[in-house]
C-alpha positions, 0 to 999 in steps of 0.5 A: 804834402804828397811827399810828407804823406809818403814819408807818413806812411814809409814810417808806418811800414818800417815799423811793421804796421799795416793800418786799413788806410785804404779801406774806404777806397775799395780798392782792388788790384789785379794780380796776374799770374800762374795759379801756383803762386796764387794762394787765396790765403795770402789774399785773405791775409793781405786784405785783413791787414790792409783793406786792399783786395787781391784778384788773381788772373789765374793763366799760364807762365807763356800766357803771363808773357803773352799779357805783359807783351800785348795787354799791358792794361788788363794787370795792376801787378804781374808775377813772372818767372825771370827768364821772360824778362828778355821778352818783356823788357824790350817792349818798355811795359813795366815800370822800373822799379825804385829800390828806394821804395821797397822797404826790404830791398837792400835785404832781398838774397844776393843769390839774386842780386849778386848770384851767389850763397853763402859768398860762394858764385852759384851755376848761372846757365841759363837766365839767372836772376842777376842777369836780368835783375837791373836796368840801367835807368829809370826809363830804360830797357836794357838790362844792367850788368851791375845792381843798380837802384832800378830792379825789373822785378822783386823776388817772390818764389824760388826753388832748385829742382831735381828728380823726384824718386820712389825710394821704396820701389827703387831700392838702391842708391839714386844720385845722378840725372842720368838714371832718368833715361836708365833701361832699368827703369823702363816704362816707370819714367816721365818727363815734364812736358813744358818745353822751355823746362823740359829741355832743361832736364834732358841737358842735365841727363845727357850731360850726365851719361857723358853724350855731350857737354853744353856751353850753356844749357839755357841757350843752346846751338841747333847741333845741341837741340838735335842732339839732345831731341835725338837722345829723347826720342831714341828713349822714348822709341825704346818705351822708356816714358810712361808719361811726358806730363804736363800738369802738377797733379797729373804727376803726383798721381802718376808718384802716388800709383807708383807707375812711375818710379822716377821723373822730373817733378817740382818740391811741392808735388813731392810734397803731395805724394808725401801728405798722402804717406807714400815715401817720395823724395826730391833727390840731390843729385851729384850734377846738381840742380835746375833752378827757378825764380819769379818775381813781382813787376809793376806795369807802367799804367798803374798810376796815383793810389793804385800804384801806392797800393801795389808798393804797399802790397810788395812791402807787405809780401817781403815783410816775412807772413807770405815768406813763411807760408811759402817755406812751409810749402818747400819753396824760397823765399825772397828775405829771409830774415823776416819769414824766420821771424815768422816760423818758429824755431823747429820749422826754421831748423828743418826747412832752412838749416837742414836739421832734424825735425825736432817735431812734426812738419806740418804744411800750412793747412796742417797736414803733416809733411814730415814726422819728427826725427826727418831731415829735408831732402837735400839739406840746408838753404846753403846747401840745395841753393849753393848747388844751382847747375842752371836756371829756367831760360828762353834761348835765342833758337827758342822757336827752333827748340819747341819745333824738335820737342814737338817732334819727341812728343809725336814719336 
């Protein structure tokens, strides 16, 4: 009876409908997370669609870790950033998940499950998706070198970041990482102080002025971290930093006032500064881009309706609404057929196809982003995500690393 039902419901899924099968139950799922990809719309929309109501555990990206180690009962989903799979998988916590029964599965993008766009091998420094995207078996902890039916997590948001620049108070052409530690801008530039990110961007810049090239930015030597730190600091001695920031609104702020003209920042922040008519731009770079990913893991304590509930929830994420209002806000999203059923035509074009806005941008609150005639910092889908130099990681000399950053910090 049990599988019939399931097959009951799989039909309705394929189908597109949502029915409110779970409204009686009361059910509520508790979603741990960072609190940027804890939008209350998505909850709202979820609930209206299915009876089932999501309550955000709003933490940082260490904490969600830290939970998923030692509290694997206080979440029914988590949302987590791939590169904290090699803590988190060994502990056996979270549940593998059955490709078979997430409906768009075989639609998620290969740059994931394969590494690559448009047919073309992306930079995989670092903790890229599709190292850590398999596991053997069901029941096992090691990660797989090939797709197989058993995913850790399923794709949520992902983006491809870079600097973000003041146009209209640099005034001249900015297309290399190492323009960040470049004395010109003394005193106008800041780096994201989040470690594990942070170091990230400083490889990219020392790669960049020629210092020192890295077998793998994501997984450095001790030699390579001292390096790297030592270039950080001697700027940073030289007052090259008018802030190390921490929070994303602290560096819309720090774009908006134009006390910085230069600094790491994510797309969405760019986007703020944007909203507020301040020229802003998230600016391609000729070394490329640092990437990130986050996806959607099951721990294995969720059992019975709630499990079917938390399936329904991921079926109903990759069915395209949240993957349109996320590409709306300048992220990624997992399938991309289904969030361009859900755009229309124009924003499509603008967001994913790097063409001209045939008319004004607007964010899903409707605040406009970009006027008609712009075109999207760096360019298409295939083009931004195609030029992918390395991806957010832990490195096995992590605590060694987050030492001689706390030393640059109190330099």
């Amino acid at each position: 009876m049990r599988r019939l039902l399931l097959k009951g419901t799989a039909g309705i899924l394929a189908a597109g409908v949502f029915p409110a099968i779970h409204a009686q139950e009361k059910l509520v799922l508790r979603y741990l997370g960072t609190a940027v990809n804890q939008d209350k719309a998505i909850a709202d929309r979820f609930k209206a669609d299915t009876g089932i109501e999501i309550q955000y555990i709003p933490v940082t990206t260490d904490e969600v870790t830290k939970r998923a180690v030692t509290a694997p009962n206080s979440f029914d989903l988590i949302d987590t950033e791939y590169f904290s799979l090699k803590k988190i998988i060994p502990t056996g916590n979270l549940l593998a998940i059955d490709a078979k029964r997430i409906k768009n599965a075989d639609k998620i993008t290969p740059l994931f499950t394969k590494g690559e766009i448009g047919g073309k091998k992306v930079g995989d420094q670092g903790t890229a998706p599709k190292k850590v995207m398999f596991l053997e078996g069901a029941d096992s902890k090691k990660f797989s070198a090939t797709p197989t039916q058993f995913m850790t997590l399923i794709p949520t948001v992902y983006n491809a970041d870079t600097l973000g620049i003041r146009p209209d108070l640099i005034k001249r052409p900015i297309d290399s990482w190492k323009e960040l530690l470049n004395p010109e801008f003394k005193g106008k530039a800041a780096i994201l102080n989040i470690p594990s990110i942070g170091i990230m961007d400083a490889a990219m810049v020392v790669e960049a002025m020629g210092l020192h090239k890295y077998a793998d930015k994501g997984n450095m030597t001790r030699a390579e971290i001292d390096l790297t730190i030592k270039t950080l600091i001697e700027a940073k001695k030289a007052g090259q930093f008018r802030a190390l920031w921490k929070d994303f609104n602290e560096s819309v702020n720090l774009m908006a006032s134009g006390e910085v003209v230069i600094q790491s920042m994510w797309s969405p922040a760019v986007t703020a500064v944007r909203t507020k008519g301040i020229a802003c731009n998230f600016q391609p770079l000729k070394e490329g881009y640092r990437a990130w990913a986050a996806g959607f893991g099951v721990p294995k304590s969720v059992k019975g309706r709630k499990a079917d509930a938390v399936y329904e929830f991921i079926n109903w994420f990759l069915d395209g609404w949240a993957g349109a209002y996320l590409n709306r806000q300048g992220y990624y999203s997992a399938v991309l057929d289904t969030a361009k059923a859900k755009m229309e035509a124009y924003e499509w074009a603008y967001w994913m196809e790097g063409k001209p806005a045939a008319k004004d941008i607007k964010s899903p609150n409707g605040d406009v982003l970009a006027k008609a005639g712009a075109l999207r910092d760096g360019g298409s889908y295939e083009q931004r995500l195609g030029s992918i130099a390395c991806w957010n990681a832990v490195m096995d000399e992590n605590e060694y690393m987050v030492r001689k950053w706390n030393e640059f910090v109190a330099a």
